[in-house]
C-alpha positions as CSV (number, residue, x, y, z in Angstrom):
1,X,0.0,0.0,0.0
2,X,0.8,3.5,-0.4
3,X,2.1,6.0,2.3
4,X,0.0,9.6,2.1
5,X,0.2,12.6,4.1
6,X,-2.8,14.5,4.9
7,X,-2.7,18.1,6.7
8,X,-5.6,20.6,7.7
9,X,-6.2,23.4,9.1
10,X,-9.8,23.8,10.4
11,X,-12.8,26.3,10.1
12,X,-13.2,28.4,13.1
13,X,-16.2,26.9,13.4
14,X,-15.1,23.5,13.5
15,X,-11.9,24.7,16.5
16,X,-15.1,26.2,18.2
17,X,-17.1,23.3,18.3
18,X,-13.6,21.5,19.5
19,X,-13.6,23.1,22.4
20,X,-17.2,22.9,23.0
21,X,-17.4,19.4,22.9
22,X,-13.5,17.9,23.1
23,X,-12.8,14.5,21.0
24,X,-10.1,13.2,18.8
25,X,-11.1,14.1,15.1
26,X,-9.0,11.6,14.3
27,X,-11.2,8.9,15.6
28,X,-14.1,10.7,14.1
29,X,-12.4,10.3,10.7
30,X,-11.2,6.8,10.9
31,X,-14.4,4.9,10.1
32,X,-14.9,7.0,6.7
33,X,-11.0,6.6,5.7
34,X,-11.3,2.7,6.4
35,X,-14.8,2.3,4.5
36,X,-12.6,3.6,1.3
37,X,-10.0,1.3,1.9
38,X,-7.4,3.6,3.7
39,X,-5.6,2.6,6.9
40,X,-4.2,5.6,9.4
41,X,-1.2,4.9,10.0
42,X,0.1,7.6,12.4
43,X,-1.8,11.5,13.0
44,X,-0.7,14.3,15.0
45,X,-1.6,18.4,15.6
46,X,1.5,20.7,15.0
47,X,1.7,23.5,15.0
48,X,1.4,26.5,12.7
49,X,0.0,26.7,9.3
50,X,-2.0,22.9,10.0
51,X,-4.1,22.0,12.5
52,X,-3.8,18.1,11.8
53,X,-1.5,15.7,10.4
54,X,-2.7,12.3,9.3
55,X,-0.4,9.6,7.7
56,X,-2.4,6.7,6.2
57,X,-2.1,4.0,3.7
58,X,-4.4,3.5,0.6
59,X,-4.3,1.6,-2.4
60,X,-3.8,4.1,-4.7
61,X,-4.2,7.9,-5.7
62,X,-7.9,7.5,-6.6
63,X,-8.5,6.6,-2.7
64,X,-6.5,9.5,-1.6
65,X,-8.2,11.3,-4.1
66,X,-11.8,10.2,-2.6
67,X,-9.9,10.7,1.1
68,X,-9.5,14.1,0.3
69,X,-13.3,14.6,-1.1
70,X,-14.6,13.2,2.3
71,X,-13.1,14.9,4.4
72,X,-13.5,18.3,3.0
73,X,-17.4,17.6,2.4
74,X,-17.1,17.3,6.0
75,X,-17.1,21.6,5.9
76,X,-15.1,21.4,8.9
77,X,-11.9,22.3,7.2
78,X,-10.7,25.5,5.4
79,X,-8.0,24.2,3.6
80,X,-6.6,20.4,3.1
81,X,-3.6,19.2,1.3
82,X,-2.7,15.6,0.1
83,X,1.1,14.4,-0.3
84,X,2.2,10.9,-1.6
85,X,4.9,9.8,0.4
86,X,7.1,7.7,-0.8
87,X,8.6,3.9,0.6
88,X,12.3,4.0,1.0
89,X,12.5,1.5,-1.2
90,X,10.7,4.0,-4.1
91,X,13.0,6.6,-2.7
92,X,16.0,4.3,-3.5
93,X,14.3,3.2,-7.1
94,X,14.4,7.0,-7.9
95,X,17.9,7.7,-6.7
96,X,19.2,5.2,-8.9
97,X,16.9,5.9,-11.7
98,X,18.2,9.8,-11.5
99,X,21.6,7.9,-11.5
100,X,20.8,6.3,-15.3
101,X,19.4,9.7,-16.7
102,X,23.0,11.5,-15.1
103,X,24.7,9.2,-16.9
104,X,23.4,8.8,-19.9
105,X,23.2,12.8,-20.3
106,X,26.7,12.7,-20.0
107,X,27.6,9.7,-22.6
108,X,25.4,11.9,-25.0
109,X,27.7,15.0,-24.5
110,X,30.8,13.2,-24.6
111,X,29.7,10.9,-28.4
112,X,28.0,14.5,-29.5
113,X,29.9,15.4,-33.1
114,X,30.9,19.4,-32.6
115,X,29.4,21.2,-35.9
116,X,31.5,21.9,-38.3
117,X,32.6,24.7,-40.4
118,X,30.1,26.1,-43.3
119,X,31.8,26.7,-46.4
């Protein structure tokens, strides 16, 4: 499965109600992430520009996608933003990848014929 990274920062209504009536959104959120097929895998509440953090797992982008959609039909966040994470493996996969592209850049330099004089 996928890693994603979800952050939010939340209406002032919604902080309002928050300390109203105290709970962890989190929990409240669970349920609807696992009926589309996404597992949390960690959350927090740092500080600054987001209010929460959720790390989950999905399937694929369309889930996150439809994560995304929930959550904001919700109304009880202003503004939401989705980032795939990636494995370490698929961060090593991409290192070496970069590595293939470096190098073949540089065998094209080095076998390019220099133009040569008109006449």
């Amino acid at each position: 499965m996928t890693l994603y990274m979800y952050q939010a920062s939340y209406t002032a209504k919604s902080m309002a109600d928050q300390l109203k009536e105290p709970q962890d959104p989190v929990e409240v959120i669970r349920p609807a992430l696992e009926e589309l097929g996404a597992t949390v895998v960690v959350a927090g509440f740092p500080f600054g520009e987001y209010d929460v953090l959720v790390v989950y797992e999905a399937p694929d982008d369309m889930t996150a996608a439809s994560v995304a959609m929930a959550v904001a039909a919700a109304g009880e966040v202003r503004s939401g933003k989705t980032t795939r994470l990636l494995s370490g493996q698929e961060w090593l996969e991409s290192l070496r990848k970069r590595k293939i592209v470096t190098n073949r850049k540089r065998a094209s330099r080095t076998t390019a014929v220099p133009d040569s004089p008109s006449s």
